[in-house]
Backbone of each chain as ProteinMPNN parsed JSONL, in Angstrom:
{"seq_chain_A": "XXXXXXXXXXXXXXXXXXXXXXXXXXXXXXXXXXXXXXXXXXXXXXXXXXXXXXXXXXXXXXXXXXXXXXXXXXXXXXXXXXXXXXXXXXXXXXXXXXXXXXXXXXXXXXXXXXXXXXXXXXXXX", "coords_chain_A": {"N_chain_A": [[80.228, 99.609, -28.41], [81.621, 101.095, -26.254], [81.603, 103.806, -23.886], [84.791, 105.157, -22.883], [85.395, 106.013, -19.95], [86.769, 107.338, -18.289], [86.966, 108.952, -20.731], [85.828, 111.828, -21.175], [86.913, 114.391, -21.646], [87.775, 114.481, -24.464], [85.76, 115.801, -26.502], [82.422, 115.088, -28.374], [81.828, 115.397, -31.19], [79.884, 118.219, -32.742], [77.954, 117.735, -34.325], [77.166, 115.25, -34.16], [75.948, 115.307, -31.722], [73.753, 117.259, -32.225], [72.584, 115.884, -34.32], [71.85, 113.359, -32.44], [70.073, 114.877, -30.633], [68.313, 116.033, -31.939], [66.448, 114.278, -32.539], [63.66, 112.555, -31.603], [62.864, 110.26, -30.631], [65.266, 109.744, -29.607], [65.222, 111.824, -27.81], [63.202, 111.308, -26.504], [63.836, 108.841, -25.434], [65.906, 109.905, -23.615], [64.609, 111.127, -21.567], [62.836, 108.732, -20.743], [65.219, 107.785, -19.263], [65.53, 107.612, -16.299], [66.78, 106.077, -14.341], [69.284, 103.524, -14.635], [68.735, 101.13, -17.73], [67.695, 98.481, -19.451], [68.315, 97.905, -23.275], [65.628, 96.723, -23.877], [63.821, 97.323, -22.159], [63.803, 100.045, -22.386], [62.878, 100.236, -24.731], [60.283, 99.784, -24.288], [59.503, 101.559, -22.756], [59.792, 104.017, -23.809], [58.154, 103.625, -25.714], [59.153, 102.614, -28.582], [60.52, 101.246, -31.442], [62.143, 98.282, -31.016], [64.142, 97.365, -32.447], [65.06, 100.213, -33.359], [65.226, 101.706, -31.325], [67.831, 100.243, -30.821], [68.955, 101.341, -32.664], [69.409, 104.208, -32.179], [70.103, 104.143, -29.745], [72.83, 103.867, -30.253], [73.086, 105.761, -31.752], [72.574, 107.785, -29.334], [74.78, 107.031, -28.043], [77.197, 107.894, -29.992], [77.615, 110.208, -29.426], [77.943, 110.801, -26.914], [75.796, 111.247, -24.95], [74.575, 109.134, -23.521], [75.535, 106.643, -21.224], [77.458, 103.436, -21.543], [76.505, 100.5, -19.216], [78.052, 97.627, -18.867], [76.642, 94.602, -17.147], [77.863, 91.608, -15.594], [75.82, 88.799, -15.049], [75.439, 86.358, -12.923], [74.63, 83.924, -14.29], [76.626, 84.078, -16.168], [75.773, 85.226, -18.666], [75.503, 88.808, -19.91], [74.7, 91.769, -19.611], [73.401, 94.764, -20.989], [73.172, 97.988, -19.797], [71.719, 101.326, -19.714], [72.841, 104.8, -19.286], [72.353, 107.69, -18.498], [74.578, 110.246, -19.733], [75.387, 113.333, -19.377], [74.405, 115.839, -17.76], [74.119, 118.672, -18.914], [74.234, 120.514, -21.652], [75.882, 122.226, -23.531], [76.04, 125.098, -26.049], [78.081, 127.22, -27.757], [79.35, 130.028, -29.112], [82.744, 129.813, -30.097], [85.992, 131.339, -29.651], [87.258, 132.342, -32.197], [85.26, 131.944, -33.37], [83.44, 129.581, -34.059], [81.854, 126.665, -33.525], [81.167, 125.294, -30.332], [81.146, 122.819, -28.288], [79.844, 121.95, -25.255], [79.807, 119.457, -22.649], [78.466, 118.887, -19.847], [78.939, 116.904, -16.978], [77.602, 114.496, -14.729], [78.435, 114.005, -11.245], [80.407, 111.92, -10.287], [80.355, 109.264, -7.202], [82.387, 108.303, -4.577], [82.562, 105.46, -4.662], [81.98, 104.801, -7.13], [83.659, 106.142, -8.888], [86.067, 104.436, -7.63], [85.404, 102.124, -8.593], [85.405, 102.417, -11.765], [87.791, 103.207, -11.743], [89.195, 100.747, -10.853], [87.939, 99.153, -12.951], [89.877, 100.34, -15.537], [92.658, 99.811, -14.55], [92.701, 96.849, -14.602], [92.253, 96.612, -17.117], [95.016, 96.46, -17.832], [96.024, 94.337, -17.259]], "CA_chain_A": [[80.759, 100.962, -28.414], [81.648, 101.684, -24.906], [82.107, 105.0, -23.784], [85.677, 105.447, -22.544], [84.864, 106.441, -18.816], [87.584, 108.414, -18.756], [87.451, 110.117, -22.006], [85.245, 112.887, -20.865], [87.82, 115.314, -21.857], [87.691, 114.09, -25.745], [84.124, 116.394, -26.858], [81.84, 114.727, -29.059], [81.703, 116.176, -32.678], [78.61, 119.035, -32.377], [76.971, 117.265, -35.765], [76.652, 114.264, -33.133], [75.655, 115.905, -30.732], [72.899, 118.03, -32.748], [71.679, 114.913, -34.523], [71.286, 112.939, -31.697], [69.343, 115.739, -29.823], [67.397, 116.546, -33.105], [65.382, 113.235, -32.807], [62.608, 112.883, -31.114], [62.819, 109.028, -30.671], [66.199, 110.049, -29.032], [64.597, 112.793, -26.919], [61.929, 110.354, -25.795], [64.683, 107.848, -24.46], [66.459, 110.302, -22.473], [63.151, 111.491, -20.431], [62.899, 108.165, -19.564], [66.135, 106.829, -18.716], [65.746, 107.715, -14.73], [67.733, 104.849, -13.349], [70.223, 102.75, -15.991], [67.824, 100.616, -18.241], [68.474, 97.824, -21.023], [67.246, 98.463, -24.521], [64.766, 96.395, -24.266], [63.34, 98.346, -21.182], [63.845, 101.09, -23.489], [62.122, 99.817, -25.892], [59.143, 99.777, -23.499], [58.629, 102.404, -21.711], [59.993, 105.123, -24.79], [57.187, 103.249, -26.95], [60.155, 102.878, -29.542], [60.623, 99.432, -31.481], [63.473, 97.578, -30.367], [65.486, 97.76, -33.388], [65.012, 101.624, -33.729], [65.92, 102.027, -30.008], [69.203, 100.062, -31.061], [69.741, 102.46, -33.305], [69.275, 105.827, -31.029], [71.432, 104.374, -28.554], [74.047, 104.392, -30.729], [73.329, 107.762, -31.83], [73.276, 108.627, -28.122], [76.49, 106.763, -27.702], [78.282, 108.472, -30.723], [77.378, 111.683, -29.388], [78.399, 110.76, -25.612], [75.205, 111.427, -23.794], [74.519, 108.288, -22.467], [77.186, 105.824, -21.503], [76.963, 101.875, -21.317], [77.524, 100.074, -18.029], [77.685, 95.821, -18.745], [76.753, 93.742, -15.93], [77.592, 90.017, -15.835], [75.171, 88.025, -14.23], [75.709, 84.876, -12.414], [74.531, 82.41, -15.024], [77.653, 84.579, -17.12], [74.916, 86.478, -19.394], [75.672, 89.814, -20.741], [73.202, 92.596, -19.402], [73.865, 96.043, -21.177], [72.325, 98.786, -19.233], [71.951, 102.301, -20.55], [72.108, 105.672, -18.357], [72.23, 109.163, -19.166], [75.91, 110.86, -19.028], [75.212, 114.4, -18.7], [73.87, 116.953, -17.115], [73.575, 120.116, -19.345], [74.386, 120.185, -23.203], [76.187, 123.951, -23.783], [76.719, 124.96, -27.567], [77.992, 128.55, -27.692], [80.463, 130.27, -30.163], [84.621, 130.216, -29.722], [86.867, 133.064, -29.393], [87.204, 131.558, -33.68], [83.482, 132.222, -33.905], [83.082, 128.453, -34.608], [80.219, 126.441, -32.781], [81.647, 124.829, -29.529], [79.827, 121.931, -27.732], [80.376, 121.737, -23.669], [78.853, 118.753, -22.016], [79.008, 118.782, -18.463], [78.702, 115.374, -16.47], [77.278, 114.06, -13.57], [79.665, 114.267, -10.706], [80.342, 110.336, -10.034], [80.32, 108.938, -6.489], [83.569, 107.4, -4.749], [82.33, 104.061, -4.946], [81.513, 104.609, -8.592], [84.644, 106.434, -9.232], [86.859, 103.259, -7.127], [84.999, 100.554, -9.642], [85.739, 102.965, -12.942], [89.185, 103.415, -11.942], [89.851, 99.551, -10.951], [88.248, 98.694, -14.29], [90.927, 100.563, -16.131], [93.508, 99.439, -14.08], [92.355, 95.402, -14.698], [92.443, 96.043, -18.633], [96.388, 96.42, -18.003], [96.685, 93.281, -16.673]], "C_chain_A": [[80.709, 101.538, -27.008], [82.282, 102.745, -24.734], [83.565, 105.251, -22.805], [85.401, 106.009, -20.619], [85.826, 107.563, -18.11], [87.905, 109.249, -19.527], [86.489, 111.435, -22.031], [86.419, 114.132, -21.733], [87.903, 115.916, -23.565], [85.912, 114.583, -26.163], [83.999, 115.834, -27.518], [81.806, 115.822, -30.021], [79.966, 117.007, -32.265], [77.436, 118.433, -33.229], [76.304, 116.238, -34.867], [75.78, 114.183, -32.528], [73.865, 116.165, -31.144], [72.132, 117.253, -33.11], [70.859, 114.206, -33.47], [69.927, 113.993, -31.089], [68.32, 116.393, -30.649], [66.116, 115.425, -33.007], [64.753, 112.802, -32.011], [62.207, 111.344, -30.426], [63.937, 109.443, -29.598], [65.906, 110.867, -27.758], [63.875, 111.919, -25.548], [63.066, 109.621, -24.585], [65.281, 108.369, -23.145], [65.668, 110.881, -21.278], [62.972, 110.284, -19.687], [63.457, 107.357, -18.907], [66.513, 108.188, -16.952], [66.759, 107.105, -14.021], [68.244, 104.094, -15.06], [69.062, 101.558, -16.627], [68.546, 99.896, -19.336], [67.892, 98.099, -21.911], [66.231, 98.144, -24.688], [63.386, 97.012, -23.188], [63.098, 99.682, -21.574], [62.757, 101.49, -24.028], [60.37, 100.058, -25.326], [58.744, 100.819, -23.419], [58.862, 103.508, -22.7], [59.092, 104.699, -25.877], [57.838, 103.049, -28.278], [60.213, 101.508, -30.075], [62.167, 98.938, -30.836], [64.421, 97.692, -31.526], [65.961, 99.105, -33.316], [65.723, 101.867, -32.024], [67.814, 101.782, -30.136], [70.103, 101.056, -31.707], [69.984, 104.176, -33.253], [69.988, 105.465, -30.459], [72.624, 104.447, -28.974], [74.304, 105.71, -31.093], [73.597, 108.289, -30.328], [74.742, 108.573, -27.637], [77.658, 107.907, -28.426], [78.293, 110.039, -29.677], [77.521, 111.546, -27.762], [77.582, 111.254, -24.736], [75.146, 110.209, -23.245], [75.988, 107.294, -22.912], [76.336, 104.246, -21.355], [77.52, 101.008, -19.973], [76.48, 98.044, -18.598], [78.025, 95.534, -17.127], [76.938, 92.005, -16.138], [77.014, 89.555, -14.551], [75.609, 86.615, -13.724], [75.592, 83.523, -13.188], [75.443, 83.045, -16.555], [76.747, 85.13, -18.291], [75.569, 87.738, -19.308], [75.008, 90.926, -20.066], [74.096, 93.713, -19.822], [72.656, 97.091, -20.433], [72.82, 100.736, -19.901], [71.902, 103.364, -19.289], [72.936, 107.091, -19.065], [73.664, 109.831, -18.602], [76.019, 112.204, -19.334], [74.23, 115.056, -17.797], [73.191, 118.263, -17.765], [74.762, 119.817, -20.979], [74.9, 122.356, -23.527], [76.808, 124.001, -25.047], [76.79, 126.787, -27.409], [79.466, 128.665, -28.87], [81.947, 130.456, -29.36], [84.921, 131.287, -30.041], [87.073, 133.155, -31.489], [85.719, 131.959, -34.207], [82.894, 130.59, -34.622], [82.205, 127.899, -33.143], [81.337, 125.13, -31.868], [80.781, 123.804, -28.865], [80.464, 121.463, -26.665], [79.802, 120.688, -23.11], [79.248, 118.678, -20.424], [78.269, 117.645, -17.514], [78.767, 115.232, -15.635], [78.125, 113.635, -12.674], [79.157, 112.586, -10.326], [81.015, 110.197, -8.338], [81.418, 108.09, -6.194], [83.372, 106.197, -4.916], [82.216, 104.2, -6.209], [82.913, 104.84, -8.992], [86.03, 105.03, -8.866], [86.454, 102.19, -8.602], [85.603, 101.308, -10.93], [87.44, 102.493, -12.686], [89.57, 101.697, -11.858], [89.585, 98.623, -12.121], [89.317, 98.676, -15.373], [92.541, 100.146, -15.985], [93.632, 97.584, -14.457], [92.548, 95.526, -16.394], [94.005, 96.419, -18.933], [97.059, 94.952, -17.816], [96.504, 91.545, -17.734]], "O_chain_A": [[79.854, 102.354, -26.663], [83.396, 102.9, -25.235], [83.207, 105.647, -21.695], [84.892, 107.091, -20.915], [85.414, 108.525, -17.463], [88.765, 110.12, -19.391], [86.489, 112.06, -23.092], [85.915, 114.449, -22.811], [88.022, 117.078, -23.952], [84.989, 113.77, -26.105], [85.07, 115.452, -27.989], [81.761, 117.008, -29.694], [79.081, 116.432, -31.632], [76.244, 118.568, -32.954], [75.079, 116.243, -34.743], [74.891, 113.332, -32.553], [72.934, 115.55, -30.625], [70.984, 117.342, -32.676], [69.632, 114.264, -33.405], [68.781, 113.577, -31.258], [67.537, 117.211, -30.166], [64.975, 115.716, -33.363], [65.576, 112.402, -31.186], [61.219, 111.315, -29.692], [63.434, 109.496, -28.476], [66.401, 110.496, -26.694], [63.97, 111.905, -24.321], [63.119, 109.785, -23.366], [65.299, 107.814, -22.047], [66.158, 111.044, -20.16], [62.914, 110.286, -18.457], [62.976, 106.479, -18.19], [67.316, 109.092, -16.72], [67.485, 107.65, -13.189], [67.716, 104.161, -16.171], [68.438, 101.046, -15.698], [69.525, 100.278, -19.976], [66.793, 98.613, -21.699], [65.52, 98.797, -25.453], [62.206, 97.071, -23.533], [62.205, 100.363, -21.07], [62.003, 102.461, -23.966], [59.463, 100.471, -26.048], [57.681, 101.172, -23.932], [57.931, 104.297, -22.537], [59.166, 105.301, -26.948], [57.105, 103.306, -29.232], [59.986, 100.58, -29.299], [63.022, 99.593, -30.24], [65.532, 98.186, -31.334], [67.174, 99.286, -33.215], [66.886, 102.253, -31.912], [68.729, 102.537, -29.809], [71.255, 101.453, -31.53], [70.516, 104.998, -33.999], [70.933, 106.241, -30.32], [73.512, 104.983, -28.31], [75.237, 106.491, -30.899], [74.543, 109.024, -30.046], [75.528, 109.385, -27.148], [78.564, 108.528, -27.87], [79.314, 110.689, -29.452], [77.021, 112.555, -27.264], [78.075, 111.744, -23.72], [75.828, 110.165, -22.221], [76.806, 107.151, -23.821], [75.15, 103.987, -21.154], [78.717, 100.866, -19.727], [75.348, 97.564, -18.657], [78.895, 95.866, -16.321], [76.155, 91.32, -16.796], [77.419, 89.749, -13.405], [76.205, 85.876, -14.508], [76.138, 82.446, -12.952], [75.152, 82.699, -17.7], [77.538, 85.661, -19.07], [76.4, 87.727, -18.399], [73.998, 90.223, -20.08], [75.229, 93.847, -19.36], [71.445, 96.915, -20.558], [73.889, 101.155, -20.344], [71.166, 103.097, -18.339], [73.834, 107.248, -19.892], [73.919, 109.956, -17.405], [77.182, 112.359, -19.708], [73.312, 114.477, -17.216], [72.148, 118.803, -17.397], [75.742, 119.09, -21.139], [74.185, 123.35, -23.654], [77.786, 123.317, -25.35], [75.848, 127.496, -27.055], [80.251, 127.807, -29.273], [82.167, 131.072, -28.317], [84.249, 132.127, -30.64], [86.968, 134.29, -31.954], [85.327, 132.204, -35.348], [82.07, 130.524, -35.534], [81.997, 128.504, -32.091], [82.056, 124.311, -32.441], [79.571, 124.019, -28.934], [81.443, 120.723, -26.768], [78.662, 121.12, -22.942], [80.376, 118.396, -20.021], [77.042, 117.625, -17.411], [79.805, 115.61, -15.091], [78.819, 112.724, -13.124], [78.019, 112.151, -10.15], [82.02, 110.858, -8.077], [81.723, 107.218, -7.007], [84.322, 105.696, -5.518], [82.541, 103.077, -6.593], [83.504, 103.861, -9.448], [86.825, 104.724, -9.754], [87.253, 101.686, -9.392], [86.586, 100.659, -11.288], [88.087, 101.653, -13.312], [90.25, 101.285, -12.797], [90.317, 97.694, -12.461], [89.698, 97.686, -15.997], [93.399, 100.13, -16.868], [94.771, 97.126, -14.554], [92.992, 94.531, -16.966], [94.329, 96.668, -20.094], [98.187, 94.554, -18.108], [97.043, 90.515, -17.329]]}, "seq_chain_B": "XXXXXXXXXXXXXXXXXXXXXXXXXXXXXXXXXXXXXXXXXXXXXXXXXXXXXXXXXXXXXXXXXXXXXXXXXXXXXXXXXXXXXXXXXX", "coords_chain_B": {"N_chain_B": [[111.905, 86.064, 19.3], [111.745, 86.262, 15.793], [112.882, 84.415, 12.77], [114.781, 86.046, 10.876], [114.825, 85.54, 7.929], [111.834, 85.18, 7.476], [110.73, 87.949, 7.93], [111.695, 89.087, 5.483], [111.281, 87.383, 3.956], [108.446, 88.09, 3.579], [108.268, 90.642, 3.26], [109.305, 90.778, 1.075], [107.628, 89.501, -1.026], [106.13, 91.241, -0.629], [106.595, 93.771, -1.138], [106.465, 93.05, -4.308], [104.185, 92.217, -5.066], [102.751, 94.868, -4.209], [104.096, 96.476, -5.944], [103.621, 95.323, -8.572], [101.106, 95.921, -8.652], [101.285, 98.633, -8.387], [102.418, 99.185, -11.006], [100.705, 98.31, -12.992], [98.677, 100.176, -12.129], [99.808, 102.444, -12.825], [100.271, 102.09, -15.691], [97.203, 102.522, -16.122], [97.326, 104.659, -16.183], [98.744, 105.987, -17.87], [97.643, 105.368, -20.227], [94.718, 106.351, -20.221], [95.582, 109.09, -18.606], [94.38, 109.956, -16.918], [94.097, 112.111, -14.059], [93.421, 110.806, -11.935], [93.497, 108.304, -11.761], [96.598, 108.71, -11.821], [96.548, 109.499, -9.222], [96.345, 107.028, -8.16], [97.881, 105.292, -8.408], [100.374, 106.682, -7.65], [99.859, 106.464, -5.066], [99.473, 103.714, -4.235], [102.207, 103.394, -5.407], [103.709, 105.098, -3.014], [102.922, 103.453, -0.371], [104.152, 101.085, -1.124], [106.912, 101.57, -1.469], [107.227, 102.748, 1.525], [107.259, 100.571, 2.618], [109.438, 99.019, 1.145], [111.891, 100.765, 2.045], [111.392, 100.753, 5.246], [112.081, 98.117, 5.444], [114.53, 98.338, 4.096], [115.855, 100.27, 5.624], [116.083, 98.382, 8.495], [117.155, 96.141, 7.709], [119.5, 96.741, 6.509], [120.91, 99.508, 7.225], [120.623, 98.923, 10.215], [119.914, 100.234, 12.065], [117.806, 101.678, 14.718], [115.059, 99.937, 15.473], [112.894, 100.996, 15.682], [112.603, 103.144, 14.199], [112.592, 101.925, 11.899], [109.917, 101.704, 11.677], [108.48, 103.578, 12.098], [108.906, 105.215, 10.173], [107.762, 103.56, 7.899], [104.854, 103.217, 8.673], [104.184, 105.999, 8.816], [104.517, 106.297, 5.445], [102.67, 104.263, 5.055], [100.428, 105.635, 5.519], [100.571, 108.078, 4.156], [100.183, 107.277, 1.615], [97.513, 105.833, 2.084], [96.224, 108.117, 2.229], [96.754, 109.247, -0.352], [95.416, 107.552, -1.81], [92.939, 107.861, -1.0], [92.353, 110.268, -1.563], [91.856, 110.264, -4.37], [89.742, 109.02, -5.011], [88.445, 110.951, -5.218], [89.325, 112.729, -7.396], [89.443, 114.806, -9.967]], "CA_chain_B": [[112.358, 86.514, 18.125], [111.082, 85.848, 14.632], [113.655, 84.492, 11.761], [114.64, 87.559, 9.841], [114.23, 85.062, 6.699], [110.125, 85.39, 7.781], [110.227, 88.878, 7.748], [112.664, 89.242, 4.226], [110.559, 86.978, 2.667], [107.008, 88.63, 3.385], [108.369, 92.05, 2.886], [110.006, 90.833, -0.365], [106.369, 89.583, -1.292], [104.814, 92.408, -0.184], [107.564, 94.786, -2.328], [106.619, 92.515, -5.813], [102.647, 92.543, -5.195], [102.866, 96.265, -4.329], [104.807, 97.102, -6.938], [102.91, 94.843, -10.221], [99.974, 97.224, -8.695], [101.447, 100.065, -8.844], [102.584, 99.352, -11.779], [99.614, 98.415, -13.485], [97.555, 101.545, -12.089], [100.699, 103.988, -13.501], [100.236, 101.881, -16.892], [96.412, 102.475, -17.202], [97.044, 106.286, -16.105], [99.556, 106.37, -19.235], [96.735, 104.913, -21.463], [93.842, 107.483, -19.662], [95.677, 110.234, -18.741], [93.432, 110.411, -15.755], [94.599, 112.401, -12.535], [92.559, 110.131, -10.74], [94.293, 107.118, -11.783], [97.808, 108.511, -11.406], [96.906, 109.606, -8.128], [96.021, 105.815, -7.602], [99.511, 104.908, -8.753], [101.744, 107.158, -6.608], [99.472, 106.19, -3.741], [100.035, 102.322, -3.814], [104.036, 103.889, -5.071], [104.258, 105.178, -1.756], [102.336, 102.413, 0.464], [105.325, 100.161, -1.438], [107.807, 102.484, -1.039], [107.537, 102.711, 3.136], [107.669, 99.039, 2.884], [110.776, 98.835, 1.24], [112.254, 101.894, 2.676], [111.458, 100.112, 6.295], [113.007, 97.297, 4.889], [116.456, 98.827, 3.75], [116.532, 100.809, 7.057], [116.017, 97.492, 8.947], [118.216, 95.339, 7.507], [121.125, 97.273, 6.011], [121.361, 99.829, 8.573], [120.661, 98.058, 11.182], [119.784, 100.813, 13.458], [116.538, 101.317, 15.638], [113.927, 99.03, 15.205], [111.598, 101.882, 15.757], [112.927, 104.058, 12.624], [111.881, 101.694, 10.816], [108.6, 101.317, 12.036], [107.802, 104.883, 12.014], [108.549, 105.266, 8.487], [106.754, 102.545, 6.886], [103.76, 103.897, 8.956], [103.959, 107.019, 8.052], [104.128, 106.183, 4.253], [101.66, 104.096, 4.496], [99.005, 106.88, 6.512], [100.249, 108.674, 3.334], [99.932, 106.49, 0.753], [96.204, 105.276, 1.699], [95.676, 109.44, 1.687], [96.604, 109.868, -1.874], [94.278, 106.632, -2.357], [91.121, 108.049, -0.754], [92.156, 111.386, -2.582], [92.15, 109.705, -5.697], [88.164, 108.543, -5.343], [87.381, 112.111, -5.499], [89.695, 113.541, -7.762], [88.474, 114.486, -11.345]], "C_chain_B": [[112.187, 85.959, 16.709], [112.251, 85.845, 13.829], [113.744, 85.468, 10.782], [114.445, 86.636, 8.219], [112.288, 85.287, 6.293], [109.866, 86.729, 7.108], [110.806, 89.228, 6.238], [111.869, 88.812, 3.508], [109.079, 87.827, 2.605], [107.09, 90.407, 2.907], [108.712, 91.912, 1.318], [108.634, 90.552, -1.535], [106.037, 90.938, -1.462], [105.436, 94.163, -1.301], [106.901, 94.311, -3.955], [105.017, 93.102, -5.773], [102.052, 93.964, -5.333], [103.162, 97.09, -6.046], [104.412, 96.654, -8.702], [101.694, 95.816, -9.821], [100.271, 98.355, -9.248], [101.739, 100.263, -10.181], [101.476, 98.882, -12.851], [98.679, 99.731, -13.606], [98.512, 102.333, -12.951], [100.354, 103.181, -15.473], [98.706, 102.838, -17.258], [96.231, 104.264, -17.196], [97.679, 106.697, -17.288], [98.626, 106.459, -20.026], [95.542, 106.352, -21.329], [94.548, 108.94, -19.649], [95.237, 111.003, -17.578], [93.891, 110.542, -14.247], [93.954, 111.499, -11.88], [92.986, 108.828, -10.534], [95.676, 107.472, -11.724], [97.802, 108.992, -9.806], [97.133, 108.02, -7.093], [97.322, 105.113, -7.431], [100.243, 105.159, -8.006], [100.801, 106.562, -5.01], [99.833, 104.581, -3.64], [101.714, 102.627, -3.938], [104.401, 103.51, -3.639], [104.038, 104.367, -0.606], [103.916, 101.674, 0.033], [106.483, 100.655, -0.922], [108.035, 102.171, 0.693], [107.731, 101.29, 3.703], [108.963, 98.72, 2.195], [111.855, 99.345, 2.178], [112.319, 101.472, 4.506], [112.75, 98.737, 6.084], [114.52, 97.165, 5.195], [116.536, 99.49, 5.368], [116.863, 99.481, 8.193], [116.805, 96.727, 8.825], [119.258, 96.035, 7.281], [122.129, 98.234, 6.905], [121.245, 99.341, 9.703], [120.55, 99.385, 12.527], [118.14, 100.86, 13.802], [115.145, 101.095, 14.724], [112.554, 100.442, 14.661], [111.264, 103.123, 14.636], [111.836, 103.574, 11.663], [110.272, 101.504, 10.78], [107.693, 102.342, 11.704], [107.613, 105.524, 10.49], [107.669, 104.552, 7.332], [105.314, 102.981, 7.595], [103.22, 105.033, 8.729], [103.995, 107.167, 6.2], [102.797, 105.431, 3.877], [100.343, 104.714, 4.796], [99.345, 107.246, 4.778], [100.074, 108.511, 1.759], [98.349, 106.095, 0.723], [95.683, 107.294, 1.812], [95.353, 109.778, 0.551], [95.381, 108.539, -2.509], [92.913, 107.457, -2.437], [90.901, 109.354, -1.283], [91.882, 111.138, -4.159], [90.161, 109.298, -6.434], [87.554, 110.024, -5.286], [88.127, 113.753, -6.196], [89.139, 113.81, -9.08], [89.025, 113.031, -12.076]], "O_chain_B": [[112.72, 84.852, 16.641], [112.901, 86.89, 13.843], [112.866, 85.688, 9.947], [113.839, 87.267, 7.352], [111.723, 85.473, 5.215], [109.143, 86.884, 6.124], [109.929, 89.917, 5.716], [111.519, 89.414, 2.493], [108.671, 88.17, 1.495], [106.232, 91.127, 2.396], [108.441, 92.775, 0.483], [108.543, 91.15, -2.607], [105.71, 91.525, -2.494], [104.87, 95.112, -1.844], [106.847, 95.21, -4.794], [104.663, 94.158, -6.298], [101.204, 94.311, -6.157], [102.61, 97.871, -6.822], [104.715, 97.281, -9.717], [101.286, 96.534, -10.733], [99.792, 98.95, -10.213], [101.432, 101.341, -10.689], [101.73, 99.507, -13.88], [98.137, 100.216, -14.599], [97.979, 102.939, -13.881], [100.245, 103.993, -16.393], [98.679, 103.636, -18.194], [95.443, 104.961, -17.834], [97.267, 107.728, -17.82], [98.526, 107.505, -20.667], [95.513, 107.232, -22.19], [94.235, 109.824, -20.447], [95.501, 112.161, -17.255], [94.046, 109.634, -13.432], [94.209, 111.728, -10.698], [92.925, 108.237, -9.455], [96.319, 106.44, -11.534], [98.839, 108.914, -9.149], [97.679, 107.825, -6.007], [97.692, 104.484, -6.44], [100.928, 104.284, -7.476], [101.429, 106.327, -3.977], [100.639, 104.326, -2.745], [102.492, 102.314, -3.036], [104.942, 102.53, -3.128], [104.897, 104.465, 0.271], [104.809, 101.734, 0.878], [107.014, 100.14, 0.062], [108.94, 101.426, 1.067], [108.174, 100.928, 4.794], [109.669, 97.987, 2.888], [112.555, 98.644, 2.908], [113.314, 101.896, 5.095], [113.898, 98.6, 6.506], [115.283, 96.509, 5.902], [117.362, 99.052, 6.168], [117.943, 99.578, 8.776], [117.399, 96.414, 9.857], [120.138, 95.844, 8.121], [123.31, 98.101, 7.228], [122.317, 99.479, 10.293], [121.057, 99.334, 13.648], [117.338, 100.145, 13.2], [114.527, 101.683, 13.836], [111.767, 100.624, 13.733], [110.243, 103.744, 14.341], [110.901, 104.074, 11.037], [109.626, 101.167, 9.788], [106.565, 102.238, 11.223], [106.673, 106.058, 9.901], [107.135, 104.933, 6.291], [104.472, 103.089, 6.703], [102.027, 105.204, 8.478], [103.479, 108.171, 5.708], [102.046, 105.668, 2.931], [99.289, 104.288, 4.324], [98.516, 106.788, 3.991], [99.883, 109.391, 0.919], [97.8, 106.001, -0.375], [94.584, 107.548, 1.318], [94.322, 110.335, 0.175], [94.665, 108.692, -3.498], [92.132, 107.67, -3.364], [89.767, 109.776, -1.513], [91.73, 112.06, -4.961], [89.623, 109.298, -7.541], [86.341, 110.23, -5.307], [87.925, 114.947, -5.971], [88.27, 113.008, -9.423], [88.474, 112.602, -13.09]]}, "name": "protein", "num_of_chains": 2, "seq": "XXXXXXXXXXXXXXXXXXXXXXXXXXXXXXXXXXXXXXXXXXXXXXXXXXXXXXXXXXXXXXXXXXXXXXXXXXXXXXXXXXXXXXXXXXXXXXXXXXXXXXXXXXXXXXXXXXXXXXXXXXXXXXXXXXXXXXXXXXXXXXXXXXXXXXXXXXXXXXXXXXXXXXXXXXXXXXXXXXXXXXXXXXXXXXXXXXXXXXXXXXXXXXXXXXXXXXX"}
């Protein structure tokens, strides 16, 4: 479930959102994802089991705080790494009086932004 | 003096390679949506562009060498602009 890296634009459902940020297992993870981490690094240092971690990061996924960056390693392995994709979590009421959910996201670096964009550009080809 | 077949063929290269880019980046900006990737698009565009555009002035008109020189340089100054605008657009 990779987060679109471009789909910033597309808000996460607030229920998502709310759940994720309701759980305390979930909470934990994002305190201590400092630098991008795999689950099983996760799993560590958030004192969380490894299955249960699996299943927070998807909650974080659904709910678009953290994103997933794969690395392939040299002996063609897999590595999923996890890192935190906001900044600030804003739930306030619409002009509708219905419950709005703002996430606002870490301004990305041109080198970061160059690799995003030539990813998207490579899954045309 | 260099066989104008030399230069026809590397420009004619350099028109196709250009131009499956560009057209790739304008595809995945269709799919995204993302100013940041169509700026990526019109910027290789126009890099291609001053290379044809040199091109056609070069061969077809056939007038000063230096036309064409100035134009394909100046598209491509403004072509790698909209690039390096592109790494820091949203």
């Amino acid at each position: 479930m990779v987060r679109d890296p471009f789909g910033d634009d597309d808000a996460p459902e607030l229920q998502d959102v709310l759940d994720a940020l309701d759980d305390p297992d979930c909470r934990a993870i994002i305190t201590e994802l400092e630098a991008p981490m795999t689950a099983s690094e996760l799993s560590d240092a958030a004192d969380v089991p490894l299955s249960t971690t699996y299943r927070k990061l998807d909650l974080l996924s659904e709910a678009s705080l953290l994103s997933e960056r794969t690395e392939i390693r040299s002996d063609g392995q897999h590595t999923t790494r996890y890192e935190v994709a906001f900044d600030e979590v804003r739930i306030a009421l619409d002009e509708q009086r219905s419950f709005d959910v703002g996430i606002t996201r870490p301004e990305r670096s041109p080198d970061e932004q160059l690799a995003a964009m030539w990813s998207e550009v490579r899954k045309e080809t | 003096m260099t066989h104008p077949f030399v230069i026809v063929g590397l420009k004619t290269a350099t028109l196709f390679l250009g131009g499956m880019i560009t057209f790739y980046a304008f595809r995945a900006y269709r799919r995204t949506r993302s100013p940041a990737l169509r700026a990526l698009a019109i910027g290789f565009g126009v890099v291609t562009l001053g290379s044809l555009l040199a091109g056609a002035i070069d061969q077809v008109l056939q007038v000063d060498r230096e036309l064409a020189l100035i134009v394909e340089s100046g598209l491509t100054a403004v072509g790698f602009a909209v690039i390096l605008y592109s790494l820091y657009a949203e």
